[in-house]
C-alpha positions in Angstrom: 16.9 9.5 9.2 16.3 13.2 9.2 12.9 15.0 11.8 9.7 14.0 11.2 8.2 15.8 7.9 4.6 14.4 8.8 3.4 14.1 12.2 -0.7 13.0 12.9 -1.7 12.9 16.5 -5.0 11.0 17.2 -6.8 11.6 14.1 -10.3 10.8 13.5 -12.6 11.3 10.8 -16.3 10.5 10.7 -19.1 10.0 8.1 -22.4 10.4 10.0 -22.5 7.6 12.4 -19.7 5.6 11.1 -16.1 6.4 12.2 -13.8 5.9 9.0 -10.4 6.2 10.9 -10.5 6.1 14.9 -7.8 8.2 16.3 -4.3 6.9 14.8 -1.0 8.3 15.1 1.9 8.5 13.7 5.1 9.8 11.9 6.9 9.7 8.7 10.8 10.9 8.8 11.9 12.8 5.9 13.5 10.7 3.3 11.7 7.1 4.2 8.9 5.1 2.6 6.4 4.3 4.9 3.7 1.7 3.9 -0.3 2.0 5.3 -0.7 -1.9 5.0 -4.6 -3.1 5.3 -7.2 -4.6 3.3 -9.7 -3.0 1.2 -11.9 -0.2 3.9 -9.4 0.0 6.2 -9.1 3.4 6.2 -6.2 4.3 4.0 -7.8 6.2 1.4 -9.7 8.7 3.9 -6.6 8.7 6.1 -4.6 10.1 3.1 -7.3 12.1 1.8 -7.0 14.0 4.9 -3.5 14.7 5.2 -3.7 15.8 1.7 -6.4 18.3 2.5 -8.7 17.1 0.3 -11.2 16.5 3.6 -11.6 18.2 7.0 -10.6 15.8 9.7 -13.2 14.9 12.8 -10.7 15.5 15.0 -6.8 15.4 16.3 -4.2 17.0 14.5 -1.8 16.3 11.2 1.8 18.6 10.5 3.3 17.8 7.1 6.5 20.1 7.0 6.1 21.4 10.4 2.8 23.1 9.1 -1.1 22.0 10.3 -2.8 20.6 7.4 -5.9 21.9 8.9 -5.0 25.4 9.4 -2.6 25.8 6.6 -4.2 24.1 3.7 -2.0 26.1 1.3 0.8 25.9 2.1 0.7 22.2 3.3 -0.3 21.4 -0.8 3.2 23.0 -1.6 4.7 20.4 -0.1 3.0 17.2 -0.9 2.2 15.6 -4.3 -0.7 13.4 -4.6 -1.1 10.0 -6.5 -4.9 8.8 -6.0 -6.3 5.9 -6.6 -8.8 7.2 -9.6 -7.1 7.8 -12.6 -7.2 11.8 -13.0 -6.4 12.1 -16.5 -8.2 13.0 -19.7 -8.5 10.7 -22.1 -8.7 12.5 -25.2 -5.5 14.7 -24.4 -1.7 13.6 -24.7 0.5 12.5 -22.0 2.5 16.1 -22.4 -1.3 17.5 -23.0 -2.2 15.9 -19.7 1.1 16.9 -18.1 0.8 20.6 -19.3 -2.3 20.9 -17.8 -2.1 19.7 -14.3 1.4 21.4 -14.3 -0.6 25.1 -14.6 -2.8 24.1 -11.8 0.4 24.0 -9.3 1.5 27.8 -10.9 4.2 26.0 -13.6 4.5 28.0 -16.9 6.7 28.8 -19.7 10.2 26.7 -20.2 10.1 26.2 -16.8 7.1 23.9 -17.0 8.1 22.4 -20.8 11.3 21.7 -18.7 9.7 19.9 -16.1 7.4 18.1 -18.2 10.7 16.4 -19.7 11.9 15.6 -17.0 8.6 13.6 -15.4 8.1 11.5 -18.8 11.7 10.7 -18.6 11.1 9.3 -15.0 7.8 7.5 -15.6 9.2 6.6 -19.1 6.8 7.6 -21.1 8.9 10.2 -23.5 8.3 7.7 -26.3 5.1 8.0 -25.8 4.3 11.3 -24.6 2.5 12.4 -27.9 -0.2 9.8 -27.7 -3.7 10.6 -26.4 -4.3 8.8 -23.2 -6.9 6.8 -24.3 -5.0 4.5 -26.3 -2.6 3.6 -23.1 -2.4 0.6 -21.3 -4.2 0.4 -17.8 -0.2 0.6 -16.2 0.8 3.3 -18.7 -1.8 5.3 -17.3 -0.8 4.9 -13.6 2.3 6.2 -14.8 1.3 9.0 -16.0 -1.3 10.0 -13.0 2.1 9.4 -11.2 4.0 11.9 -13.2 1.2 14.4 -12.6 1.8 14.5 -8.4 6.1 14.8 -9.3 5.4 18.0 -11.4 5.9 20.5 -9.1 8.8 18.6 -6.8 7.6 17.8 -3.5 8.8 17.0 -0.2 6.4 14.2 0.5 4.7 12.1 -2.4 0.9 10.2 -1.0 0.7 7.5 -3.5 -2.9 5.6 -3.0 -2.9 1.7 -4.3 -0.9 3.1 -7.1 -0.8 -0.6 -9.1 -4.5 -2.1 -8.9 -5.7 -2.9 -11.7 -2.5 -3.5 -14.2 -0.5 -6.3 -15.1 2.6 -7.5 -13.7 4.9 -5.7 -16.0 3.5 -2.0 -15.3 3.0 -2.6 -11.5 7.0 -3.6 -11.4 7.4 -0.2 -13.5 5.9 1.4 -10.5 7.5 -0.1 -7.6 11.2 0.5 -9.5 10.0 3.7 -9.9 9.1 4.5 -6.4 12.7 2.8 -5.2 14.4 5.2 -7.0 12.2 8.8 -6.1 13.2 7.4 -2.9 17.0 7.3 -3.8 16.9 10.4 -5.2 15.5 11.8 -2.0 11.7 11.5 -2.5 9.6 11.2 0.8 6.6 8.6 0.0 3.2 7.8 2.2 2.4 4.2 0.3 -0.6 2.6 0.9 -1.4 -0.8 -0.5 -3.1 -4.1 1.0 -0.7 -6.2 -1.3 2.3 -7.9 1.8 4.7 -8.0 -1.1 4.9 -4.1 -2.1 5.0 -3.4 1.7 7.6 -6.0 2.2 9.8 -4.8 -0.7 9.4 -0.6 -0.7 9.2 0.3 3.3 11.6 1.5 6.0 8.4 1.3 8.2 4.9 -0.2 8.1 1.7 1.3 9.9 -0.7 -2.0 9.8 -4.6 -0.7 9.4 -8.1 -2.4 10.3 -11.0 -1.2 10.7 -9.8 2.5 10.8 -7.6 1.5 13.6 -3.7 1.6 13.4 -3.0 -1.8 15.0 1.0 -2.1 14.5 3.5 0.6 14.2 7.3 -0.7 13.0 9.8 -1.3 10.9 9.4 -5.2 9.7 11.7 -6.9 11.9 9.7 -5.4 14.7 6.8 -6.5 13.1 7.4 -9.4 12.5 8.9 -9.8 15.8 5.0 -10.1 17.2 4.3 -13.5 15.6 7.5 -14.5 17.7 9.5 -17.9 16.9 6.4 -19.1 15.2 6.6 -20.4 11.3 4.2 -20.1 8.2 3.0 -23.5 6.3 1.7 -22.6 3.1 -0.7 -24.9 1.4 -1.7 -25.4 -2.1 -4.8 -26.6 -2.5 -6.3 -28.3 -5.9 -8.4 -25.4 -8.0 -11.2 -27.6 -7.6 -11.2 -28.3 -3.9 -12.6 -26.2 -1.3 -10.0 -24.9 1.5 -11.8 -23.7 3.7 -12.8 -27.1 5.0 -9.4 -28.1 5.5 -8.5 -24.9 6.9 -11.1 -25.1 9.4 -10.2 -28.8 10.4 -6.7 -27.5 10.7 -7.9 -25.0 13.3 -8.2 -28.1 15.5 -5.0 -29.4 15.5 -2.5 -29.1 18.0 0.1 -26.4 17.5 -1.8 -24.6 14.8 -2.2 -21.2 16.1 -4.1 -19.5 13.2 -5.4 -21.1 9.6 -6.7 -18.8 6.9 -7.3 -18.7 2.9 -6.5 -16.5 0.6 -7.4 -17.7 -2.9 -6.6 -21.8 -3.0 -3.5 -21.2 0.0 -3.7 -22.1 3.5 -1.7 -19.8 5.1 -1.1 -21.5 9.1 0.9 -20.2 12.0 2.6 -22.7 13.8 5.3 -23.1 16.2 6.4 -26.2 14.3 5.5 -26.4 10.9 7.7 -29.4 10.1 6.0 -31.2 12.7 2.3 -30.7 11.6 2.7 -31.5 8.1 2.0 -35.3 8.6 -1.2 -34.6 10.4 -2.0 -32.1 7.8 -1.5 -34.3 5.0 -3.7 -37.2 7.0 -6.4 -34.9 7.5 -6.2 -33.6 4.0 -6.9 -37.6 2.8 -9.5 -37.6 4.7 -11.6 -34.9 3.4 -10.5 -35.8 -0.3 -8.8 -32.5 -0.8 -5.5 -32.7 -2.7 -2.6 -30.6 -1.7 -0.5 -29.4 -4.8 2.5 -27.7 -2.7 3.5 -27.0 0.6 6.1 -24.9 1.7 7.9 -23.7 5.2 8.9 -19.3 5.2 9.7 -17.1 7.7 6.6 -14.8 9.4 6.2 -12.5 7.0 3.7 -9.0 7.1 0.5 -11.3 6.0 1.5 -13.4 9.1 1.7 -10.7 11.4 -1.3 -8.9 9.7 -3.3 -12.9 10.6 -1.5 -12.9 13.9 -3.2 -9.6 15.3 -6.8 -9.9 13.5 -7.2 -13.6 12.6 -7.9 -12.9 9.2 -6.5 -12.6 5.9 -5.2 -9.4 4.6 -7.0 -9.9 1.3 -10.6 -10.6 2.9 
């Protein structure tokens, strides 16, 4: 790994009384993925749209290229390309239309930006499609393109902001091969998402984020390191049986460290999970709650992310 091409030291950002993001800090090295992993009001959208200039910080201080993004606001948007979470497209132009457009707002012109226009729908693999108006694209076929639009003019460091809710399961793969392979190519991403899979499979390094607070700082054997030798149980629970009952029953049984819900799963933290399954099962009966599946994995980000706030990352 290369410097540091984004460094943020104690920054804060309020609203009025309410304190969005409460003094974090950290780095990103040029050339890695790092993930902002937290549930929805975390913090990660005003954190990013911050560093991207787009508001004036509270207080502490943020370097993207070894420039302040506070004092240098210009230059700083040289460097980075944004990806936000709103779609900023218009509908009734193409995807070159589109392209064209945001392309002249970064100073691109000429066959230098009909060049670079080709390029971008050839990476967000639209070229097929570039001559359709955007209004008759598919939710993920417009992500793409709102991706396309922050690659234009080549920067250092790409922000991409919850870049797949919304859009089926094809488009968000699209995406997340996509950002694997900016990265091979070189591409510095900032990736913010409260989905444990995206982190799990895109990042060199993970900030975890509650509450505008940066709570864990790692790569994901570190992090996953905090939940120690412990196991995750998984339990699925009957679509028309409450959880929650038998979560909070679980809560009582010896060696069960944490018990949460996320949909109809029981997600439990256990030194043994082999060894509470029976009494699980037992108390299950009991309550007339059927269990569909149940399966042993290793302590994965939601673990650690239920480990350091007992909740869900989903809540």
């Amino acid at each position: 790994m290369m410097a540091p091409i984004l460094e943020v030291q104690n920054l804060v950002k309020k609203y009025g009384d309410f304190t969005a993001v409460k003094g974090i800090s950290f780095d990103i090295k040029e050339g890695e993925i790092f993930s902002l992993l937290g549930p929805n009001g975390a913090g990660k959208t005003t954190t990013i749209s911050v560093l991207s200039t787009l508001y004036t910080a509270t207080g502490g201080s943020a370097t993207i290229g070894g420039h302040s993004v506070f004092a240098e606001p210009m230059t700083v948007r040289q460097i980075i390309g944004i990806v936000p979470q709103e779609l900023a497209l218009y509908d009734d132009l193409t995807a070159r239309e589109n392209l064209s457009f945001w392309g002249q707002m970064y100073n691109l012109s000429g066959k230098t930006l009909a060049t670079r226009i080709n390029e971008v729908l050839e990476q967000i693999g639209l070229t097929d499609k570039a001559n359709q108006r955007v209004k008759t694209y598919s939710g993920g076929m417009k992500r793409r393109v709102n991706i396309g639009v922050g690659l234009l003019h080549r920067p250092r460091l790409l922000f991409m902001d919850e870049p797949t809710v919304g859009i089926d399961p094809q488009s968000r793969r699209a995406i997340l091969d996509s950002v694997k392979e900016l990265n091979r190519q070189g591409m510095t991403v900032l990736y913010t998402t409260h989905y444990m899979e995206e982190a799990q499979e895109l990042s060199d390094r993970v900030g975890i984020i509650d509450h505008g607070e940066l709570i864990a700082l790692g790569t994901q054997a570190e992090l996953k390191s905090q939940v120690g030798q412990n196991e995750t149980l998984v339990l699925a629970v009957a679509e028309t049986d409450d959880p929650q009952i038998l979560a909070d029953k679980l809560k009582t049984v010896p060696g069960v460290l944490k018990a949460d819900v996320i949909d109809h799963t029981i997600t439990t933290i256990t030194p043994d999970a082999q060894g509470i399954i029976s009494p699980t099962i037992l108390l299950a009966n009991q309550l007339g709650i059927k269990i569909n599946a149940i399966d042993i994995q290793e302590p994965n980000l939601e673990a650690v992310f239920l480990h350091l706030t007992g909740r869900a990352l989903r809540d």
